[in-house]
C-alpha positions as CSV (number, residue, x, y, z in Angstrom):
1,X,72.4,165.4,113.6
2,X,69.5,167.3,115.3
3,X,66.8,165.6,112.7
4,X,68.3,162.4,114.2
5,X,67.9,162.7,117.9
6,X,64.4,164.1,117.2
7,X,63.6,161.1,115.8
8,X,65.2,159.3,118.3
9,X,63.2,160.8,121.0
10,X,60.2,160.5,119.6
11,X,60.7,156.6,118.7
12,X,61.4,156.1,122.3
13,X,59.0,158.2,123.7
14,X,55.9,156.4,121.6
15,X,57.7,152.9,122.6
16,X,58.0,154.3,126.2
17,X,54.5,155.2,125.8
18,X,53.4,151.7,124.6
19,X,55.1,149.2,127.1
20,X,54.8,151.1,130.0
21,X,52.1,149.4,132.9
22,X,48.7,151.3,132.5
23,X,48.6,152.0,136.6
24,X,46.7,154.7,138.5
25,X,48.0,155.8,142.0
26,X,45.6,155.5,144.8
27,X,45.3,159.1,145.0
28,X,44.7,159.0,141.6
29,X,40.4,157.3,142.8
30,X,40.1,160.4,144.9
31,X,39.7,162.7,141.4
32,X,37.8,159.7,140.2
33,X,35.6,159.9,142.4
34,X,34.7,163.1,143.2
35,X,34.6,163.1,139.2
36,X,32.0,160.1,139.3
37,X,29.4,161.7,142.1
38,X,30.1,165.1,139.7
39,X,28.6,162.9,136.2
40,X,26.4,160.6,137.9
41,X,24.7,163.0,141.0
42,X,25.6,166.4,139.6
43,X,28.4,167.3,143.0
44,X,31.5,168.0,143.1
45,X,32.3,166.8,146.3
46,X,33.5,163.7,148.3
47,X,30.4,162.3,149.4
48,X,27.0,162.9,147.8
49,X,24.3,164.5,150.3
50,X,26.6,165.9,152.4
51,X,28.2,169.4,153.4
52,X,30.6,169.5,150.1
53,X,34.4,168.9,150.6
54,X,36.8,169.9,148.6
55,X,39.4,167.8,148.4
56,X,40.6,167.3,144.8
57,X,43.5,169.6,143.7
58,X,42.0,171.7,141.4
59,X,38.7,172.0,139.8
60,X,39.3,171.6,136.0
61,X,41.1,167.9,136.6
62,X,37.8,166.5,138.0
63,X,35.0,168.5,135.9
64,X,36.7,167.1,132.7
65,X,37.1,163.3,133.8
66,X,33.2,163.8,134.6
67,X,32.2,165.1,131.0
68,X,33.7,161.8,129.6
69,X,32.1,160.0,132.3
70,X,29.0,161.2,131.0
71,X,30.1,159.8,127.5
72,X,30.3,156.2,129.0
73,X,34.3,156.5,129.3
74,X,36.4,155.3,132.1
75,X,38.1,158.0,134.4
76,X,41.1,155.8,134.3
77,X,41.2,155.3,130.6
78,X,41.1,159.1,129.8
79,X,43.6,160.4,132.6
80,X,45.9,158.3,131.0
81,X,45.0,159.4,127.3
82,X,45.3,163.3,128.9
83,X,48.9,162.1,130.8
84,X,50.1,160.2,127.4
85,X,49.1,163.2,125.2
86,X,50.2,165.7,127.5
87,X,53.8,164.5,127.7
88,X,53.8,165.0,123.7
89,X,52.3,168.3,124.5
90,X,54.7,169.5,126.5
91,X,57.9,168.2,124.2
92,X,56.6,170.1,121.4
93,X,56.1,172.9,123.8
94,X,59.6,173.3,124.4
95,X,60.8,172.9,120.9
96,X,58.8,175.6,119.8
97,X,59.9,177.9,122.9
98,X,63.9,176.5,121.8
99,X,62.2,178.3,118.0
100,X,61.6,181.2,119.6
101,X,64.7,181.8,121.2
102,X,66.8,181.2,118.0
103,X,68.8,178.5,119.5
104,X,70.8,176.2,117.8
105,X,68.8,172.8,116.7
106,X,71.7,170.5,117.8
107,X,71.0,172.2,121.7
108,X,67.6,172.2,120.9
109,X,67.2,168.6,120.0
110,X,70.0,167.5,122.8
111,X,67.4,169.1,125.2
112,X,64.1,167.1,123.9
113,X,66.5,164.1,124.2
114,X,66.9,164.7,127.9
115,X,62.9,165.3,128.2
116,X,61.8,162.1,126.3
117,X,64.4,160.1,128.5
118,X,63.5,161.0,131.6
119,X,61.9,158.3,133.4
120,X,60.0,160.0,135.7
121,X,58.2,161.4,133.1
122,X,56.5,158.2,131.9
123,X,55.5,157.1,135.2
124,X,53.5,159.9,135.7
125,X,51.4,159.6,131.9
126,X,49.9,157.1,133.5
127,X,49.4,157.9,137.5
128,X,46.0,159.1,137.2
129,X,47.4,162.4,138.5
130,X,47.3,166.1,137.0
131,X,51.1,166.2,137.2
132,X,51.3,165.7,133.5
133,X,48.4,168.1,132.3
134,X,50.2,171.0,134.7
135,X,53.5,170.5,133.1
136,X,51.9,170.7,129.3
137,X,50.1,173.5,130.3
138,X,53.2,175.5,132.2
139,X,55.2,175.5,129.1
140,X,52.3,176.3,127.1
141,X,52.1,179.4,129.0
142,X,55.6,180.2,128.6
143,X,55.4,179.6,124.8
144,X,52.4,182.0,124.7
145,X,54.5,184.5,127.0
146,X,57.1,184.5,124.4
147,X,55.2,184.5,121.6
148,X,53.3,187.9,123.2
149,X,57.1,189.3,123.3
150,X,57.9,188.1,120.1
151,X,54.7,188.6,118.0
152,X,54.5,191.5,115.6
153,X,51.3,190.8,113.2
154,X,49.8,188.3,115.2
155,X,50.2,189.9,118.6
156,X,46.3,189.6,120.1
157,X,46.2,186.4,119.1
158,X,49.2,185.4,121.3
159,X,47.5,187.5,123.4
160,X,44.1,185.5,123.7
161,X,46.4,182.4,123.7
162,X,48.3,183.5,126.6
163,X,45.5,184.4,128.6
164,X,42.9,181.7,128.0
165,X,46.1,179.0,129.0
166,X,46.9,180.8,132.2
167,X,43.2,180.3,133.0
168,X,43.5,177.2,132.3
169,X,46.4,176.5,134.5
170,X,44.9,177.9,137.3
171,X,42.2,175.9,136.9
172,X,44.6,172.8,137.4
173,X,46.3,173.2,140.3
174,X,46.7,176.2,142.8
175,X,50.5,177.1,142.1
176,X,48.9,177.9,138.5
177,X,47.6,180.7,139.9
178,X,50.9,182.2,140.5
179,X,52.4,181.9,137.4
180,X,49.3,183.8,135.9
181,X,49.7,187.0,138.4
182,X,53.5,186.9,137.2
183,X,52.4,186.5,133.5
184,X,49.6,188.8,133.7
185,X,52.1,191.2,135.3
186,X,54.7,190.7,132.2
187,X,52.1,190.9,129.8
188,X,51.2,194.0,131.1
189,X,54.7,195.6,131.3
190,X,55.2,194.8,127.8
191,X,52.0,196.3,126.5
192,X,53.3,199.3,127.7
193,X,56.6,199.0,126.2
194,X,55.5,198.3,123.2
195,X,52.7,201.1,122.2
196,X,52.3,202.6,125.3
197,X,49.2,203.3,127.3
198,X,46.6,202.5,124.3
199,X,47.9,199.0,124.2
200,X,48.4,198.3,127.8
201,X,44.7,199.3,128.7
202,X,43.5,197.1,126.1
203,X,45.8,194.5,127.3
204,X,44.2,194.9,130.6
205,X,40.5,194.4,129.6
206,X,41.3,191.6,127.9
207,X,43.0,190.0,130.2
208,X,39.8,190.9,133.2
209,X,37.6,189.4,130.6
210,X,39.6,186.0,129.8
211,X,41.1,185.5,132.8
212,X,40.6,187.9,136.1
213,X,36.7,187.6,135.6
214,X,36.6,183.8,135.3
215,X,38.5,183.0,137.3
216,X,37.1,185.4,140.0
217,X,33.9,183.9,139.6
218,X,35.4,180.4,140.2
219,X,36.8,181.5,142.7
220,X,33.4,183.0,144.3
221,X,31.7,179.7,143.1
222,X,34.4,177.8,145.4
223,X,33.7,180.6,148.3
224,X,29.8,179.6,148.2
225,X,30.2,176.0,147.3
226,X,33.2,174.7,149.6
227,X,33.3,177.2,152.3
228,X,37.1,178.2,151.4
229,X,39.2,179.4,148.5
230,X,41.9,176.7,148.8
231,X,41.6,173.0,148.5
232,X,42.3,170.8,151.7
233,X,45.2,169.0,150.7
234,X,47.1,173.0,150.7
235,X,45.9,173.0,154.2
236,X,46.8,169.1,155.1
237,X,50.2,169.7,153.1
238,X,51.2,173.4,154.9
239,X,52.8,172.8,158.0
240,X,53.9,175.8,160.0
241,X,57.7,174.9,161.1
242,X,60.2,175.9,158.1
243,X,62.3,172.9,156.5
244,X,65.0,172.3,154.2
245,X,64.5,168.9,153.8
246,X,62.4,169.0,150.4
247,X,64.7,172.1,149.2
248,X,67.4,169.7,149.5
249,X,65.8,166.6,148.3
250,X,65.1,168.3,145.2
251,X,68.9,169.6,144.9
252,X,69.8,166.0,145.6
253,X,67.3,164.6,142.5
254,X,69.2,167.7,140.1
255,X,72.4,166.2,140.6
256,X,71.0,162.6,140.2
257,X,69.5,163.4,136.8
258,X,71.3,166.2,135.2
259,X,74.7,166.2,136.6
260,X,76.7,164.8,133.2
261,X,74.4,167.6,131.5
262,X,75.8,170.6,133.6
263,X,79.2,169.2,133.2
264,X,78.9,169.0,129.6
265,X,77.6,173.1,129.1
266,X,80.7,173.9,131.8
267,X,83.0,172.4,129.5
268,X,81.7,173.6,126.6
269,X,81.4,177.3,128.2
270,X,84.5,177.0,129.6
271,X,86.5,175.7,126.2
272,X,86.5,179.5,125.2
273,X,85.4,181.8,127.5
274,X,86.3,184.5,124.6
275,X,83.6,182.6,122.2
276,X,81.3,182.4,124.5
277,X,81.0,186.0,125.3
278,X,81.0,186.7,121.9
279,X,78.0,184.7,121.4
280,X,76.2,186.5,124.2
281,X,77.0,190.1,122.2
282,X,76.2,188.9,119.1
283,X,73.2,190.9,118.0
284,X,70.9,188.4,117.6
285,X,71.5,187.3,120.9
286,X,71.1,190.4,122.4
287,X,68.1,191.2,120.9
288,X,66.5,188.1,121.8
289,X,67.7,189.0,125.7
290,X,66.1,192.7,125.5
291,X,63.3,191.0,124.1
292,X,62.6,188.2,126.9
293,X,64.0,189.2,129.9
294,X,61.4,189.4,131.8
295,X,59.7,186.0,130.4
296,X,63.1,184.9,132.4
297,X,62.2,186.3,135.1
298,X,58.6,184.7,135.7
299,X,59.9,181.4,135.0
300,X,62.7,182.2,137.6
301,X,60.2,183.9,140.3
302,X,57.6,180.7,139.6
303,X,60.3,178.2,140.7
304,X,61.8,180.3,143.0
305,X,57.9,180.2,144.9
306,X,57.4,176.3,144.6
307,X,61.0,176.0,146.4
308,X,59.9,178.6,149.3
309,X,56.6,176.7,149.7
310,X,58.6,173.3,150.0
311,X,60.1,175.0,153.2
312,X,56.8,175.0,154.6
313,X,55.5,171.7,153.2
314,X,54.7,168.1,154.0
315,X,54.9,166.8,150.6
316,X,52.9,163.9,150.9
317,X,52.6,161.1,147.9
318,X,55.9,162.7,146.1
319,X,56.3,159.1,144.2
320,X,58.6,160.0,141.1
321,X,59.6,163.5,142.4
322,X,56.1,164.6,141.2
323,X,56.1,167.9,142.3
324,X,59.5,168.4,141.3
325,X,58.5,168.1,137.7
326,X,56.7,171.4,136.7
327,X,60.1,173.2,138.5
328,X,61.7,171.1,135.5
329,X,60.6,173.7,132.9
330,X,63.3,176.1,134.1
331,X,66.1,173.4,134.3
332,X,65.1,172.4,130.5
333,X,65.1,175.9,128.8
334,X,68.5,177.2,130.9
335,X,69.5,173.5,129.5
336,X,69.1,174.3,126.1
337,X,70.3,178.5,126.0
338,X,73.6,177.1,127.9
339,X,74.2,174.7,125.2
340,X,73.5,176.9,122.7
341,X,76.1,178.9,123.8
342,X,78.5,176.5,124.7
343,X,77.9,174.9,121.1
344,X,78.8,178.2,119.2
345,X,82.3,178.0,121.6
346,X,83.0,174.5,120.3
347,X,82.9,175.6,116.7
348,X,84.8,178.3,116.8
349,X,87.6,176.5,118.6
350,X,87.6,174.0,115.9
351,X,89.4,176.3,113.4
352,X,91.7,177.5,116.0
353,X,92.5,174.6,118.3
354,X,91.6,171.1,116.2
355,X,92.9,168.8,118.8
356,X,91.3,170.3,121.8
357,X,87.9,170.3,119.4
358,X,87.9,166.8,118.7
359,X,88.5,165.5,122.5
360,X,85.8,167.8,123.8
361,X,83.5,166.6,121.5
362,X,84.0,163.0,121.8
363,X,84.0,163.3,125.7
364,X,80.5,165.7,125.5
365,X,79.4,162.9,123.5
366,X,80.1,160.6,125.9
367,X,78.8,162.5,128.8
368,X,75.7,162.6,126.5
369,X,75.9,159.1,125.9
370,X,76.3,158.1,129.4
371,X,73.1,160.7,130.9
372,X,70.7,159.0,128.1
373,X,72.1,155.6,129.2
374,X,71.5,156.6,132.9
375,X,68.3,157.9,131.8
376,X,66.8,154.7,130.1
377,X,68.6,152.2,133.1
378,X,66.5,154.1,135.4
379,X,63.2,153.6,133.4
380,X,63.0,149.7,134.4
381,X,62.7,151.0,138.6
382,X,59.8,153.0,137.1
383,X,58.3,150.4,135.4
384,X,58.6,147.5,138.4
385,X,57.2,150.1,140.7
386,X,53.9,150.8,138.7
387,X,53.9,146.8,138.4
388,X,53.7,146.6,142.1
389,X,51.1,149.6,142.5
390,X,49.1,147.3,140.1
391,X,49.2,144.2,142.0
392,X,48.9,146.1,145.2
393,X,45.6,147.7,143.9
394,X,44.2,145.1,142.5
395,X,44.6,142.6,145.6
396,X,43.9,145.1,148.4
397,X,42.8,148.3,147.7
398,X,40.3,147.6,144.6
399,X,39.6,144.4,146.3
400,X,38.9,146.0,149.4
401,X,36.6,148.4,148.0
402,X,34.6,145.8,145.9
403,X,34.4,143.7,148.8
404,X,32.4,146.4,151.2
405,X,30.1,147.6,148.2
406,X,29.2,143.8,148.4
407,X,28.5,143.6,151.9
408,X,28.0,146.4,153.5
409,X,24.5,148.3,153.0
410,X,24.5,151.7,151.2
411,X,23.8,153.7,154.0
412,X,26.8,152.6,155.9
413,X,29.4,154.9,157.0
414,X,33.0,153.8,156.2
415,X,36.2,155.6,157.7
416,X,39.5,155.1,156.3
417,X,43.0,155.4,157.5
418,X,45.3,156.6,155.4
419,X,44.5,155.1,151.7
420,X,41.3,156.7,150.7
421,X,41.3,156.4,146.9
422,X,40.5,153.0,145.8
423,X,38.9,151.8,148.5
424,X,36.1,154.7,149.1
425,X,35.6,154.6,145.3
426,X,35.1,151.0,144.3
427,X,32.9,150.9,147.5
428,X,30.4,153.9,146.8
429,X,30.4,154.3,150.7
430,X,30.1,157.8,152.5
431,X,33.7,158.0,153.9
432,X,35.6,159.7,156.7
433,X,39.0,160.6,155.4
434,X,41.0,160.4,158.7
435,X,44.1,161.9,156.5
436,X,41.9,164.6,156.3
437,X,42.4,165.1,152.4
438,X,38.8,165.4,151.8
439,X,37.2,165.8,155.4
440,X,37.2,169.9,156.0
441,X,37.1,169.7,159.9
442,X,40.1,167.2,160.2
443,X,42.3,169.2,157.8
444,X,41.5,172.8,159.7
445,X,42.1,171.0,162.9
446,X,45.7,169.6,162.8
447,X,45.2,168.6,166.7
448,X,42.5,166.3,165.6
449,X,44.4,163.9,163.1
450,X,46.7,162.9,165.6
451,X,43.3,162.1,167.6
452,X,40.6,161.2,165.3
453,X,39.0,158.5,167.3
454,X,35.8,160.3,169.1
455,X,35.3,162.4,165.4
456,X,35.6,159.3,164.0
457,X,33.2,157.2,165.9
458,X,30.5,159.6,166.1
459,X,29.5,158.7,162.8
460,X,29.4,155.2,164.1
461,X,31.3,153.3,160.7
462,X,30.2,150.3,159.6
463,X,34.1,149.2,158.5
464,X,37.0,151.0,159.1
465,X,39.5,150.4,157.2
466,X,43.4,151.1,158.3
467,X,46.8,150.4,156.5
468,X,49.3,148.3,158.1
469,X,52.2,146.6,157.1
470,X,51.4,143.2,158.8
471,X,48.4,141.0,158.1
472,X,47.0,140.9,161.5
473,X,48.6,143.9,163.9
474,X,47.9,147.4,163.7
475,X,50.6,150.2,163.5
476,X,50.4,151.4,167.1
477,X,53.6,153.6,167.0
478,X,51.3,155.4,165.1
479,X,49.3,158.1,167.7
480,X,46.4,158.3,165.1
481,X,45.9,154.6,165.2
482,X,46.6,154.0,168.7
483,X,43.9,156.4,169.5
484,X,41.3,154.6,167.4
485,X,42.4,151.1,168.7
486,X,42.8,151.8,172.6
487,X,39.3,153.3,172.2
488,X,36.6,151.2,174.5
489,X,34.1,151.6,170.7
490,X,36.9,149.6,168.6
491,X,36.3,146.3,171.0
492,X,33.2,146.1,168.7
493,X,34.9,145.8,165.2
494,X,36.2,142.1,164.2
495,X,38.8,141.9,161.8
């Protein structure tokens, strides 16, 4: 039975893989380009000859869609290869971790099921966007933790594995570098477990020199180049009043996607409470617990960090609960060691209480049945909304962009309010960002985005550029677009 869901979520997966619309998100042109000026001008920043901005997520995302820049390949075409492989990446990830933990391959394979189904998923192969990459590369890490806690002859080179993916990671995105302290600080603890103080200070200098050392001098580089160790989407997305609103968003997407799933390991765990604990005291089980406790506990801690920073948070451009996704990994493995154990109760009640065996397992299958089912009904809404990103791209934003590089000279200044991805890109144009993702004095002035308009106009645009819902109004309930309107210097624009 597990053989055949494998191969059932693989066959959909690749056919997911194959029909879905090859989009990009407009945020998605904002990596593009700073990835283009980095190939073709040798700067990693949003416009070339200026003081450098920082406004990409994380440094490795960029610096690699340059190097195949460089090779004559299109940024778009290779975030999606990277979002389509990493989504295999990260499947396999988690079957190897399910190896790890000894759990049963019908739990295991139930689990994978649930990750090749989940619609979300596929959109975001082919947004453009990181989210992918950062997912692959979080449960890489978390193999590689387990396999440190779990390797006996090939310990250093789980070790070196471990280490060179959390650099990785942090490279990525900036929660990355969170999980890495908690890893580091596991890896650490278990060096010394394991052989004591010999192993733990050899531990240690490997880890300063694959991870604490390069990543200190990227961090340095950053310092010199940018100005600022953080990125300015942390700053534009950090607001300083405390919300619940994303916490509960998130709880609200769980029970959307994985409520059937958490009824079916309650009912399994709950068939025979009895069975269950014996499961958990079986020696195997226990051994596997001493073993990886504390692996638990940075997955645990890492989530339990995202969650407090969405209290603080303007999650901007969450399309398909994207940064709900790497919180995911946590959900997936409980998933699968809850099944596991709720599995092992279900056979053991089948030699005691037949009856009772048979109508749980036909209604677990039908919970099972009905999550896929839910799961693949929902892929369609993914699909029409990629569909309408394209058309809206390619009629507006791309076309917008194209449009200016036509007419407008190359020394023109172009400001843009509130899509700068496509349009900046496709146009080549030095561009003010008045969401302040990539302009540094808007994003560490939060005053000033609400009033952009004399910032704005001292660089004297040639085009400005401003999203509206109507052909030929502005959004004037919006203060940043009122300000920019009701200014005496916008009389000279024509639409």
């Amino acid at each position: 039975m597990a053989k055949l869901l494998y191969a059932c979520a693989i066959i959909y997966a690749v056919s997911v893989a194959i029909i879905f619309p090859k989009w990009a998100v407009d945020d998605a042109y904002i990596s593009y380009r700073y990835a283009d000026n980095l190939a073709n001008h040798g700067a990693l920043t949003w416009n070339v000859g200026e003081d450098p901005v920082d406004g990409s997520t994380g440094l490795a995302w960029p610096v690699i869609l340059a190097g195949f820049i460089r090779l004559g390949l299109s940024p778009q075409t290779v975030s999606h290869a990277i979002g389509v492989i990493s989504f295999f990446i990260g499947g396999f990830m988690l079957w190897l971790i399910f190896r790890r933990l000894r759990l049963a391959p019908l739990a295991g394979a139930l689990t994978i099921l649930l990750y090749s189904t989940l619609p979300q998923l596929a959109t975001h192969m082919y947004s453009g966007m990181e989210t992918m990459l950062f997912l692959a590369l979080l449960l890489v890490c978390i193999y590689a933790l387990t396999a440190v806690y779990t390797a006996t002859s090939q310990y250093w080179v789980a070790a070196v594995c471990l280490l060179v993916s959390l650099l990785s990671i942090s490279l990525v995105r900036p929660e990355g570098v969170a999980l890495s302290g908690l890893c580091l600080l596991a890896g650490a603890y278990h060096a010394y477990q394991r052989a004591g103080r010999t192993l733990f200070w050899r531990f240690c200098i490997l880890a300063f020199a694959l991870y604490i050392l390069p990543i200190s001098l990227c961090l340095y580089w950053q310092m010199q180049y940018y100005g600022s160790y953080l990125p300015n989407t942390y700053h534009i997305k950090t607001v300083g009043s405390f919300t619940l609103a994303y916490v509960a968003d998130f709880y609200r997407y769980l029970v959307r996607f994985f409520l059937p799933s958490i009824i079916i390991i309650f009912i399994l765990v709950a068939l025979d409470t009895d069975s269950s604990w014996v499961k958990i005291k079986e020696q195997t089980v226990l051994s596997v617990v001493r073993k990886l406790w504390p692996v638990g506990v940075v997955i645990i801690s890492f989530v339990l960090i995202n969650i407090a920073q969405f209290t603080r948070s303007h999650l901007s451009v969450n399309f398909s609960y994207r940064y709900y996704m790497p919180l995911l990994s946590l959900v997936w493995i409980l998933l699968a060691v809850v099944l596991d154990m709720g599995l092992f109760a279900l056979r053991v009640s089948r030699q005691t209480q037949p009856k009772r065996y048979y109508v749980v397992c036909a209604f677990v299958c039908l919970l099972m049945m009905y999550q896929v089912a839910y799961n693949i009904k929902k892929l369609p809404e993914e699909i029409r909304f990629a569909r309408e990103q394209i058309e809206l791209q390619g009629q507006e934003h791309n076309a917008i962009g194209k449009i200016l590089k036509e007419k407008m000279p190359a020394n023109e200044w172009l400001a843009v309010y509130m899509d700068a991805g496509a349009i900046p890109y496709f146009s080549g144009l030095k561009t003010i960002d008045l969401g302040g993702l990539n302009d540094e004095t808007l994003a560490h002035n939060p005053g000033m985005l609400a009033k952009p308009n004399d910032y704005m106009y001292a660089y004297n645009p040639g085009a400005i550029v401003i999203s509206s819902h109507s052909q030929d109004q502005l959004p004037t309930d919006d203060p940043a677009i009122s300000a920019i309107a009701l200014d005496t210097r916008f009389k000279k624009y024509q639409l």
